[in-house]
C-alpha positions as CSV (number, residue, x, y, z in Angstrom):
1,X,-19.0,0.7,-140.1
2,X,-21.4,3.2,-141.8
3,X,-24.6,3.7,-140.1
4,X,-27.5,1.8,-142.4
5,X,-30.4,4.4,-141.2
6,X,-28.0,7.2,-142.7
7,X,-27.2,5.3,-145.7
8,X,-30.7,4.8,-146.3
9,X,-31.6,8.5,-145.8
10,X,-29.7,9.4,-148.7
11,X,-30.3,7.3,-151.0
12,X,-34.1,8.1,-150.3
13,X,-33.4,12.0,-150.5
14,X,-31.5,11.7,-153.5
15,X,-34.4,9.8,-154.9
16,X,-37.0,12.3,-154.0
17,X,-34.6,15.0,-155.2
18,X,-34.1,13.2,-158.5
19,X,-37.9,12.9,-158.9
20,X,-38.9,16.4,-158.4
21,X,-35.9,17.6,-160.7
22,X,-37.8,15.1,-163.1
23,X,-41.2,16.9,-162.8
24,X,-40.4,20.6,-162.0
25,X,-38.4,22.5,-164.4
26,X,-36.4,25.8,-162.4
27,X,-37.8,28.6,-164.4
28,X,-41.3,27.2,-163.9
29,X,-40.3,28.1,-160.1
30,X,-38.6,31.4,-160.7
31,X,-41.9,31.9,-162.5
32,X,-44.3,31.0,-159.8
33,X,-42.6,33.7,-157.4
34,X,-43.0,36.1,-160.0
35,X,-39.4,36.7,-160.9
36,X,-38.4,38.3,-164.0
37,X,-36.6,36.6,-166.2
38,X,-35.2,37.4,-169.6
39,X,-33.2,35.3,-172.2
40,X,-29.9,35.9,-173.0
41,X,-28.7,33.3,-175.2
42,X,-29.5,29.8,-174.0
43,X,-29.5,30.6,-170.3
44,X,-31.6,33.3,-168.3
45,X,-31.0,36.1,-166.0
46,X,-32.7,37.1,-163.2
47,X,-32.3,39.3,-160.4
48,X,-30.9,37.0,-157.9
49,X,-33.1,37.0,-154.9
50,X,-30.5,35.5,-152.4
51,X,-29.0,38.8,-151.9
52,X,-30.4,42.3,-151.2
53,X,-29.8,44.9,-153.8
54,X,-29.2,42.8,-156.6
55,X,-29.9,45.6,-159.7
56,X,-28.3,43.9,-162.3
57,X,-29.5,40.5,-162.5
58,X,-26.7,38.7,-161.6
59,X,-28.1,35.0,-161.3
60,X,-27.7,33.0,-164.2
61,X,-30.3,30.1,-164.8
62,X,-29.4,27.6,-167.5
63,X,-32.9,25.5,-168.1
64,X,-31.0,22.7,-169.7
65,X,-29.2,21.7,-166.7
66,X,-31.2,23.2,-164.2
67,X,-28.1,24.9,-162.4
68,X,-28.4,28.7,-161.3
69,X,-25.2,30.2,-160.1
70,X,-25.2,34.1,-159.2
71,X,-22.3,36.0,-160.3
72,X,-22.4,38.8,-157.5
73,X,-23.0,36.4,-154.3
74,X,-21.4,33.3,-155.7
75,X,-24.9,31.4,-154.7
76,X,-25.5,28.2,-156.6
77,X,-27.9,25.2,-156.7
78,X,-29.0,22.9,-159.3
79,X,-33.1,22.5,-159.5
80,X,-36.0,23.5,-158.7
81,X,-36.0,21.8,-154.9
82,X,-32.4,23.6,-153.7
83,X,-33.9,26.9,-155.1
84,X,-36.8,27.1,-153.4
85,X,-35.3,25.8,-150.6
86,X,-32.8,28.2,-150.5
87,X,-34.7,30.8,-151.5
88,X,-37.4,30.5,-148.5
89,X,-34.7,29.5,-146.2
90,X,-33.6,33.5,-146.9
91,X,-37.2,34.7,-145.3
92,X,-37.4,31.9,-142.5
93,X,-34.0,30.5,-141.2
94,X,-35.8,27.4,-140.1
95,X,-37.2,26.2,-143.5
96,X,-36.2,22.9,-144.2
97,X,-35.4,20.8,-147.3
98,X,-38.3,18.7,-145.9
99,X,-40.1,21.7,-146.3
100,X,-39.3,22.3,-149.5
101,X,-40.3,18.9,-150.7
102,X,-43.6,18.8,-149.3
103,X,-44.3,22.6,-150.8
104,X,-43.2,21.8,-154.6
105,X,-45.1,18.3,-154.0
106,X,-48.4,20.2,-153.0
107,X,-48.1,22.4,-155.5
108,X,-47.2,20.8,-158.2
109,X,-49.4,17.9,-157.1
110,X,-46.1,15.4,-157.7
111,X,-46.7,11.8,-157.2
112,X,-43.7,11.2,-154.4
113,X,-44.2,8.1,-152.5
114,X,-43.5,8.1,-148.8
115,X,-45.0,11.9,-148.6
116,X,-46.4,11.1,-145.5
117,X,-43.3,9.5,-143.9
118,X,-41.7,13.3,-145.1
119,X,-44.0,14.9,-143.4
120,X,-43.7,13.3,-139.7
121,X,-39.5,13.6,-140.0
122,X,-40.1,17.6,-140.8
123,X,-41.4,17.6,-137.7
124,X,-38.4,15.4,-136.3
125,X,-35.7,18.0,-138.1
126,X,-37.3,20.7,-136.1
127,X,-36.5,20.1,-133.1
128,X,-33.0,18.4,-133.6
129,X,-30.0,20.1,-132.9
130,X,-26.7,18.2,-133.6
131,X,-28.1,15.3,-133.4
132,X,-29.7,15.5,-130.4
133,X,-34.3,15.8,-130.1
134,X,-35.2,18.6,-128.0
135,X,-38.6,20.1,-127.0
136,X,-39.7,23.1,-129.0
137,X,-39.4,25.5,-125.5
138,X,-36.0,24.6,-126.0
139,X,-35.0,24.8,-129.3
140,X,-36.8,28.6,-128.9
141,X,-34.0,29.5,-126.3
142,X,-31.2,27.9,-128.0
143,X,-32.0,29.8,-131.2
144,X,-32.5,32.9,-128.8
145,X,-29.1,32.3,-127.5
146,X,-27.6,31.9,-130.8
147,X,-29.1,35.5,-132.1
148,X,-28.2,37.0,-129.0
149,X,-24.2,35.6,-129.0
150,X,-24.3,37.1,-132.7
């Protein structure tokens, strides 16, 4: 039997998801971080900023669907909300998609009901490992361990 909570999780994320594609358009965001982009054809290129060296700019962007796929790393999304998340999840392996929502909604002052409800589970998805809550002391020493098994 499928667990309701979970069920209505998604359908709530793939709301909020489906409202910031709405209101945010990708290159407006590859803008904003100051990436260069230039057109070739319909579609844009930019250097993709998912892997280091990139010299070619390898990441296509097509603004009609919103999809960015790089051609060197294979990386891919589709909007404005799984590219910034991915993107800052490169420079802080503990940025969240949570994260991510709340950031475009600030600043792009989006209308996104529940906002506040966002906000408190960020706090919740922090400090959950597989499904299990833990205190911040020891998610820092289960991340240690984790860096130092690597």
């Amino acid at each position: 039997m499928p667990d309701n909570h979970a069920v209505n999780n998604t359908t709530h994320l793939d709301r909020i998801r489906n409202e910031i594609m709405n209101q945010i358009n990708i290159m407006d965001v590859v803008n904003a971080y100051g990436m260069e982009a230039r057109r070739v054809g319909p579609d844009f290129r930019i250097r993709c900023p998912f892997h280091v060296g990139d010299k070619n700019a390898s990441m296509s962007i097509q603004p009609q669907t919103q999809v960015f796929h790089c051609f060197s790393c294979k990386e891919k999304g589709r909007g404005a909300l799984e590219f910034v998340y991915k993107y800052e999840k490169t420079k802080n392996p503990n940025y969240t998609l949570s994260d991510a929502i709340i950031e475009l909604a600030e600043r792009y002052n989006l209308e996104i009901s529940n906002i506040d409800e966002i906000k408190k589970e960020i706090q919740r998805e922090k400090y959950t490992v597989l499904n299990e809550t833990y205190s911040e002391k020891k998610v820092s020493a289960i991340q240690l361990n984790e860096k130092l098994n690597k």
